[in-house]
C-alpha positions in Angstrom: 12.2 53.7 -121.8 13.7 54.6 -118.6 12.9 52.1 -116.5 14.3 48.6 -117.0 12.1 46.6 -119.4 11.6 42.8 -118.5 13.9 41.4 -120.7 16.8 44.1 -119.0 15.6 43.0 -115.2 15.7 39.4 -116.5 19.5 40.1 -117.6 19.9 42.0 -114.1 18.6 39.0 -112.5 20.8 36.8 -114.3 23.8 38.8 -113.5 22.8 39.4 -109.7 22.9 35.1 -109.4 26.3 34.9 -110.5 27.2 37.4 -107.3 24.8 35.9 -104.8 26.4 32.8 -105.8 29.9 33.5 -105.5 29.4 36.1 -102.3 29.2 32.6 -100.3 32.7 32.0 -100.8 34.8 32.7 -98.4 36.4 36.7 -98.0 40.0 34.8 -99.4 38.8 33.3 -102.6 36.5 36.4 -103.4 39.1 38.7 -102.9 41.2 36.8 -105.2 38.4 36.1 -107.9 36.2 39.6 -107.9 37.8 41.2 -111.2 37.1 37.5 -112.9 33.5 37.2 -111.6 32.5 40.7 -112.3 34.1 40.1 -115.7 32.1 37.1 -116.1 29.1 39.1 -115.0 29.2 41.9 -117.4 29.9 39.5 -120.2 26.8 38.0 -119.6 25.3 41.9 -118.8 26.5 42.5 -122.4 25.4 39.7 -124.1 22.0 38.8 -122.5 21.3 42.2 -121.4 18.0 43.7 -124.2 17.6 47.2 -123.9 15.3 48.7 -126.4 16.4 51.3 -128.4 13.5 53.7 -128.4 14.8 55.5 -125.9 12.7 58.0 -123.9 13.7 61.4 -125.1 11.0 63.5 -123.5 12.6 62.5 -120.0 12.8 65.4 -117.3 16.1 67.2 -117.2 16.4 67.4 -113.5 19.6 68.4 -112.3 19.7 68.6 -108.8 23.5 69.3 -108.1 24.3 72.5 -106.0 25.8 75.4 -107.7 29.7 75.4 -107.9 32.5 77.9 -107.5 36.3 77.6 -108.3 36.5 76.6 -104.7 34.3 73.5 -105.1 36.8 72.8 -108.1 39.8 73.5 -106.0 38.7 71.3 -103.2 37.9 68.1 -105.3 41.5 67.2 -104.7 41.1 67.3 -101.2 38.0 65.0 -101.2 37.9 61.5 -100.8 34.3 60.3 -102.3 35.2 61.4 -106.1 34.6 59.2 -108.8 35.2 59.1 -112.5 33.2 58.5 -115.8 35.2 58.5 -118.9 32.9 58.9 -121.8 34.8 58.1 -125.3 32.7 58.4 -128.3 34.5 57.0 -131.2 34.6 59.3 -134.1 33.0 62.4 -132.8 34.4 65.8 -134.8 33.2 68.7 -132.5 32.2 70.7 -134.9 29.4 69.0 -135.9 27.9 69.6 -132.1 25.3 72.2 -131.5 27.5 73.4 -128.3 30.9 73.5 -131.0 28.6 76.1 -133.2 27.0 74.0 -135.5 23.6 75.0 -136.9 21.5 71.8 -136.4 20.6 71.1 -133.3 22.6 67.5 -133.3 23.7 67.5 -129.6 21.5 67.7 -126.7 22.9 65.9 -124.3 26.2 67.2 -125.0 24.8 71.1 -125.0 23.4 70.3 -121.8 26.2 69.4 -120.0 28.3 72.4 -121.3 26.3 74.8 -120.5 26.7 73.3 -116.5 30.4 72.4 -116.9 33.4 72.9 -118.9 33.6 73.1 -122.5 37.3 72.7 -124.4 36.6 75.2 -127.4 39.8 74.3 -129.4 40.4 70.8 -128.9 42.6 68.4 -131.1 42.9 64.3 -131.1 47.0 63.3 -131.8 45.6 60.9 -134.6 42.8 60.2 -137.0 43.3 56.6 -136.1 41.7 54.8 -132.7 44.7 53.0 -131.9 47.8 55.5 -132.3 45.1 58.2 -131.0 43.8 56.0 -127.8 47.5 55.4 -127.0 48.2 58.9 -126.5 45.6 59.7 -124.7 46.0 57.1 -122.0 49.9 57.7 -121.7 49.7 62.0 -121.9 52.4 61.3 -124.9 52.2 62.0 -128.4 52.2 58.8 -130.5 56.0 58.9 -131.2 56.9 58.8 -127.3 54.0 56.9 -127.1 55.6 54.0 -129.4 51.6 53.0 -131.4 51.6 54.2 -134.7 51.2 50.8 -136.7 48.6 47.9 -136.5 50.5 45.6 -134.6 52.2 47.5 -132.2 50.7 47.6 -128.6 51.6 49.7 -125.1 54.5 48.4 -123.6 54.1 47.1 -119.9 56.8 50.6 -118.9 53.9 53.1 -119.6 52.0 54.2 -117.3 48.1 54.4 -117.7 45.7 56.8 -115.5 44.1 53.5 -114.5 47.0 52.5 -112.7 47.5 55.5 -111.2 43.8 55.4 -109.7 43.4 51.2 -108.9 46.9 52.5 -106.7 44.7 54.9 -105.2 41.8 52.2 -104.4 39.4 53.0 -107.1 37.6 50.0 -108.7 38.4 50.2 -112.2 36.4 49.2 -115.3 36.4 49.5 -119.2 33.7 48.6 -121.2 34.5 49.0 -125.1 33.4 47.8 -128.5 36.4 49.3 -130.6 39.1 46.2 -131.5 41.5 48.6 -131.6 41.7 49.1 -127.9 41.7 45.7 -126.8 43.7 44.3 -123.9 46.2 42.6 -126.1 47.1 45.8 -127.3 48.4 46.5 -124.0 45.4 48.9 -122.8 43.6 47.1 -120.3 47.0 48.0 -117.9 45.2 49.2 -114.0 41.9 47.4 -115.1 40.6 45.5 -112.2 38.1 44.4 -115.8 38.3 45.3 -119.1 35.7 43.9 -120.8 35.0 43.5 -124.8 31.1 43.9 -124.8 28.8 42.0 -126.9 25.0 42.7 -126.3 21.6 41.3 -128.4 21.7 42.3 -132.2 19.9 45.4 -132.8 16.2 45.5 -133.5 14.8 46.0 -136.6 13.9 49.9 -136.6 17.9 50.7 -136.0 19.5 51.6 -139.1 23.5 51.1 -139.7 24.4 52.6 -142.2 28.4 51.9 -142.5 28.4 48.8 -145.2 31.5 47.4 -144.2 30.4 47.0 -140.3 29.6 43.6 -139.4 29.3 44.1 -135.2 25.6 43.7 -134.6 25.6 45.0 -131.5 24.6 48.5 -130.1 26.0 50.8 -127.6 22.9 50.0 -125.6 24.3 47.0 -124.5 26.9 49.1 -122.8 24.2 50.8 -120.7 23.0 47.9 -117.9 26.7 46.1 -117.6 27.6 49.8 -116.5 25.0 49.8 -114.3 25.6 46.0 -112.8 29.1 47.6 -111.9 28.0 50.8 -110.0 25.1 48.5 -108.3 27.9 46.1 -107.1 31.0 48.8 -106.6 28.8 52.1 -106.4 29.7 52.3 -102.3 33.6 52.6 -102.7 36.0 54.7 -104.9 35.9 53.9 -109.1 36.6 54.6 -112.7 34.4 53.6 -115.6 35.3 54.0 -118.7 32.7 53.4 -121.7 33.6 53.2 -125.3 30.7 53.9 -127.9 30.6 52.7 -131.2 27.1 53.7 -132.4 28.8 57.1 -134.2 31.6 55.1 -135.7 28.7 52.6 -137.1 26.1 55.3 -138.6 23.7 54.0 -136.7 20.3 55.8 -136.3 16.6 55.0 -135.1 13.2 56.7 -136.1 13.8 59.4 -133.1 16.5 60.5 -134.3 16.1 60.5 -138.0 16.1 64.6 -138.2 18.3 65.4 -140.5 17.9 63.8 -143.8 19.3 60.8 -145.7 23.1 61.8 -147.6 25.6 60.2 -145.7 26.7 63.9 -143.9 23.0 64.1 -142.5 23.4 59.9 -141.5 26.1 60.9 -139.2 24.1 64.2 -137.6 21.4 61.4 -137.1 24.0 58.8 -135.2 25.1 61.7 -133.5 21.6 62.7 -131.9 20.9 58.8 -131.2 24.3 58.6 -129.2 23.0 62.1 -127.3 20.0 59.4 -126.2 22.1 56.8 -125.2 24.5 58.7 -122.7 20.9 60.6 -121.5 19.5 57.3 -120.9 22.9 55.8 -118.6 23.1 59.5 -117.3 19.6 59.4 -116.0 19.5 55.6 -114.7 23.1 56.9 -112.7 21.0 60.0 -111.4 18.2 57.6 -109.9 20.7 55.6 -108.6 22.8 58.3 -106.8 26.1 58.3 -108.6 26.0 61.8 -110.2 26.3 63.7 -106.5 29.9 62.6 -106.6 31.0 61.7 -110.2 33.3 63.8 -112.2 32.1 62.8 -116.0 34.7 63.2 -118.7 33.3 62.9 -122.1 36.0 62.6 -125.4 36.3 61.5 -128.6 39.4 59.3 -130.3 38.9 61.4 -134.1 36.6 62.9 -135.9 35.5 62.9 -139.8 35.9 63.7 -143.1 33.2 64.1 -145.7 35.0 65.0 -149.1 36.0 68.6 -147.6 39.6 67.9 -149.5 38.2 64.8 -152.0 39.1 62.4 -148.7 36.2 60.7 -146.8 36.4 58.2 -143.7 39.3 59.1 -141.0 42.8 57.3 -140.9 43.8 58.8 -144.0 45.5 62.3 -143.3 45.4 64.4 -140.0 44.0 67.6 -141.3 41.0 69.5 -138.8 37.9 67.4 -139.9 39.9 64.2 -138.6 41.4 65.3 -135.8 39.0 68.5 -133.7 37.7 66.6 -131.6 35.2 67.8 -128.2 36.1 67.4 -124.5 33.6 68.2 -122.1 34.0 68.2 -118.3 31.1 67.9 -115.6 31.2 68.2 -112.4 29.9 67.1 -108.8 27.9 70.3 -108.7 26.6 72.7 -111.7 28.5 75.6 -113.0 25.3 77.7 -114.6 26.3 79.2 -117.8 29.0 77.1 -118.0 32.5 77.9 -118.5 34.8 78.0 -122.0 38.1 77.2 -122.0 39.7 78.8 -125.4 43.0 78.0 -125.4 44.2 75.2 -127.5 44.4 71.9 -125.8 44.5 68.3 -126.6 43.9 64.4 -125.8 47.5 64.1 -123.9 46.1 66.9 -121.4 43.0 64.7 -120.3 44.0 62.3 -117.9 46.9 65.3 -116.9 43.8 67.6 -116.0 41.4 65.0 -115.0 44.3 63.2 -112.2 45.0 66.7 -111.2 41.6 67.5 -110.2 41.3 64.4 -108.2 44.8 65.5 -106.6 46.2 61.8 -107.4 50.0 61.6 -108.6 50.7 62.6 -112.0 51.9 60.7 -115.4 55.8 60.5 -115.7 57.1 62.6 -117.9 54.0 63.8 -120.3 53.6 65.6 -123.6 50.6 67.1 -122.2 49.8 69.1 -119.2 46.8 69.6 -116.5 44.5 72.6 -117.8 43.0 73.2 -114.1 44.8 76.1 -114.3 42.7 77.7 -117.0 39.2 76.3 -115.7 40.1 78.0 -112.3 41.1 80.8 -114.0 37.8 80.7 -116.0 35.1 80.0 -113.1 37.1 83.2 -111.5 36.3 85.4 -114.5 40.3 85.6 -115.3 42.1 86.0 -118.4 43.2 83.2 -120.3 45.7 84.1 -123.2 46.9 81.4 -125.8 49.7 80.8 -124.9 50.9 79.6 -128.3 51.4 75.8 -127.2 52.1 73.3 -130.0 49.8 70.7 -130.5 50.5 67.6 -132.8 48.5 64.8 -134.7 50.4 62.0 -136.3 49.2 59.3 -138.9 51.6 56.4 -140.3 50.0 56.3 -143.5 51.3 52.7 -143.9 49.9 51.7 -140.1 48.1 48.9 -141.6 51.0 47.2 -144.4 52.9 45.0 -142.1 56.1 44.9 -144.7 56.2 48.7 -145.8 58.0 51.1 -144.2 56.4 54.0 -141.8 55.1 57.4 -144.3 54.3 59.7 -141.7 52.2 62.5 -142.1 51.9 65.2 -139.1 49.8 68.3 -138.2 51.1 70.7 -135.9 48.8 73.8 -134.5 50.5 76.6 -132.7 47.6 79.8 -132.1 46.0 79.7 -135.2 48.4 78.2 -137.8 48.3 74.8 -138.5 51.6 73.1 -140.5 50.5 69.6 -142.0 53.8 68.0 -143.4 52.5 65.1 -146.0 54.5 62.2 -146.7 57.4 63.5 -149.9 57.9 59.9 -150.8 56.0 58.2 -152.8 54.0 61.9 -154.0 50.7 61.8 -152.8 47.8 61.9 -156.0 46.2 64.5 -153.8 49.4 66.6 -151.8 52.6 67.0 -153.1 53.5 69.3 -150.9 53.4 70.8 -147.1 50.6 73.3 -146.3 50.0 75.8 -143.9 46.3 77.1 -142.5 45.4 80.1 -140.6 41.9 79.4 -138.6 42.0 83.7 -138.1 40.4 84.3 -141.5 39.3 80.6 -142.8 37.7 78.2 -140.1 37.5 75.6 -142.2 41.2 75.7 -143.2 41.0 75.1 -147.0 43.2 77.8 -148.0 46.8 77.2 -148.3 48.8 80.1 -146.9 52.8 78.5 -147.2 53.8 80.7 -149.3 52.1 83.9 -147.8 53.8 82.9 -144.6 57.2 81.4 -145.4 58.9 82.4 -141.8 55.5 80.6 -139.8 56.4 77.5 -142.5 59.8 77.5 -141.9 59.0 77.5 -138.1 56.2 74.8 -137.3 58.3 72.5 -139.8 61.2 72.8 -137.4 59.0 71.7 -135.1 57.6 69.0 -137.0 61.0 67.5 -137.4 62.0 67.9 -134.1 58.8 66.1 -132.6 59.2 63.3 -135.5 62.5 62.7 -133.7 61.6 62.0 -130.3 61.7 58.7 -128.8 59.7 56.6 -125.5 60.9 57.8 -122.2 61.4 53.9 -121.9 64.3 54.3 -124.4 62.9 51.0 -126.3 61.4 50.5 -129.9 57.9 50.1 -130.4 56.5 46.8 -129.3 55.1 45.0 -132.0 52.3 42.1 -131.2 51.7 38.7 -133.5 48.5 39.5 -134.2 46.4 35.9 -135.4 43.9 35.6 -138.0 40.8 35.3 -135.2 42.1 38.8 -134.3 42.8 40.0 -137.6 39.4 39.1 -138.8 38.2 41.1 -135.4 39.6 44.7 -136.6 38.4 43.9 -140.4 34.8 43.7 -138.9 35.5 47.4 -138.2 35.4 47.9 -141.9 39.5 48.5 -142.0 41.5 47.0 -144.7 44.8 44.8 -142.7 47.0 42.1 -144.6 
């Protein structure tokens, strides 16, 4: 459906009262109260909020943005109207996307959108894990200067989050997650005018969830009308929404997007295709509305998967390319017809560089990443782009969720087309003794280990690898660890991880 069905206008209703109510307060006390009414708001968006999930996917594809050059891009700094929509989709591997090369046609949505905008060909997550992985991305730091590589460690009030950077600015800022990993606790609702935990009707019947150990009921659905509530109350002035789906992470599937078959690989093609729906379905209801003419859309991913390519399943295990090439997709104000690749090697910390860049607002201190503007000018001009041979890391405390063990880290470090993955030497692992070494050039898969073809490359990236592993917080303190209670605890099990 496209339109809003009665039980969604009832919900819209619902949440319209509670700001005709409170707009009769005087300017004072609603400037003081807005972030806690719209929070209250959007609760209620979430929880009484029914959207069905038969989504209609034979809706038009109209796109009526004006063509773009690398001047448009250029000048996005310099305007004042730009808005942001962050898209993360939790436990996306990009090379399960049509767009990314693969076979099935699993990605719609997301094909659509690169072929108008920017696609990141060569793109890689700094952990397997939400938590250590979300904290780098927000802070542009890899998850040692970041400080977040164990359960109960959280963002320290000294880092510096792109929200902040923006709610400085005057954006209106909002977060809208399902992950427990990214709550505010844990220190990443920093710059959030709300930041809001969403919890919408159980899921119908004819949606399938196929992840045993999941016990959230809800579906990124629910997501779609509290987003809505927020640009119908906020659309006029400046903001930032970002919207954390869960669907993928959950298996979940419906009878339209049941394509692909029924082993748990073809499950999470399906899940894919049904989160395609979702983000067409809060893409189109923002096109009615009037918010694409002027919205940059960001769409990432924390991690990806593995499905028994090395005998490991799941993610948060190891940090080889399965659990950590992730997409990153950009889309614009205005189209870019064809589209435009950008295939040098980036990462997670270079979002928010790249994406604060455009908008030509200040910068994050002090960064592992960097802004890659530079190659998608160089790309809308038709301009080379060499690798320039850039490290890129991905970091996993193997022991992230054993409060009284000490850290085993194991890192992967990609420089052109090597990639170095140091596994922890003590204890052994049953599966890799050993450090290995991949080269993409001749094996895309990376299955085939090459460390003693290529002794000097070794010898090099594990240099690096120590050097990175001893790196420490531009704040100069240790991590910041967070008594976590047994409400909360139970929380992140319901995520289907094992915690003490």
């Amino acid at each position: 459906m496209c339109g809003e069905s009665d039980a969604d206008g009832g919900g819209v209703a619902l949440a319209r009262s509670v700001f005709a109510t409170f707009a009769a307060m005087s300017e004072p006390i609603l400037s003081q109260r807005w972030p806690w009414l719209l929070a209250i708001a959007l609760a209620l968006g979430g929880y009484v909020f029914f959207l069905s999930t038969q989504f209609d996917i034979e809706i038009g594809d109209q796109d009526d943005r004006p063509a773009g050059t690398a001047e448009d891009i250029e000048a996005l700094a310099e305007r004042d109207d730009v808005n942001v929509l962050f898209i993360l989709v939790d436990t996306l591997r990009a090379d399960r996307l049509h767009t990314y090369g693969y076979e099935r046609e699993t990605s719609p949505t997301f094909d659509r959108i690169a072929s108008r905008g920017v696609k990141f060909d060569r793109h890689l997550a700094q952990s397997s894990w939400t938590k250590c992985s979300m904290a780098s991305m927000w802070t542009g730091l890899n998850p040692t200067r970041a400080g977040v590589t164990r359960f109960d460690h959280r963002l320290v009030d000294e880092a510096t989050l792109p929200a902040e950077i923006m709610q400085e600015a005057g954006y209106r800022t909002v977060g809208l997650y399902r992950n427990g990993w990214v709550e505010g606790y844990f220190g990443f609702d920093q710059g959030f005018d709300v930041y809001v935990r969403t919890h919408g009707a159980p899921a119908p019947q004819t949606v399938v969830r196929q992840n045993p150990t999941i016990q959230n009921r809800s579906t990124d659905a629910a997501l779609i009308p509290s987003s809505m509530e927020f640009l119908r109350t906020y659309g006029d002035e400046r903001w930032f929404l970002y919207v954390h789906l869960m669907d993928l992470h959950e298996y979940l599937y419906d009878e339209n997007s049941a394509k692909f078959g029924t082993q748990y690989t073809d499950v999470y093609d399906n899940a894919i295709l049904r989160v395609n729906f979702v983000i067409k379905e809060l893409l189109a209801r923002m096109r009615r509305a009037g918010h694409l003419e002027n919205t940059i859309i960001a769409i990432g991913s924390d991690h990806g998967e593995a499905f028994s390519e090395r005998g490991i399943e799941g993610h948060a295990r190891k940090v080889f390319k399965e659990t950590t090439e992730v997409p990153f997709l950009l889309s614009f104000p205005f189209k870019l017809e064809g589209g435009l690749d950008i295939g040098s090697r980036s990462s997670n910390v270079d979002i928010w560089p790249t994406l604060l860049d455009l908008l030509g607002l200040p910068a994050l201190p002090d960064t592992d990443g960097r802004s890659r503007k530079p190659e998608i000018l160089a790309a809308a001009r038709g301009e080379p782009m060499p690798d320039s041979g850039e490290l890129a890391i991905a970091h996993l405390d193997q022991n992230w969720g054993k409060r009284e063990q000490a850290p085993l880290p194991t890192v992967s470090i990609t420089r052109n087309n090597f990639r170095y993955v140091m596994h922890p030497s003590e204890p052994p692992s049953a599966l890799y003794k050993e450090d290995q070494l991949f080269d993409a050039t001749t094996d895309t898969e990376e299955l085939s280990d090459v460390i003693r073809a290529e002794p000097e490359v070794a010898k090099l990236l594990k240099e690096e690898v120590d050097r990175y592993l001893s790196s420490e917080p531009p704040w100069g303190s240790e991590a910041q660890t967070l008594e976590i209670d047994e409400i909360q605890l139970n929380q992140l099990r319901a995520l289907g991880y094992k915690l003490p």
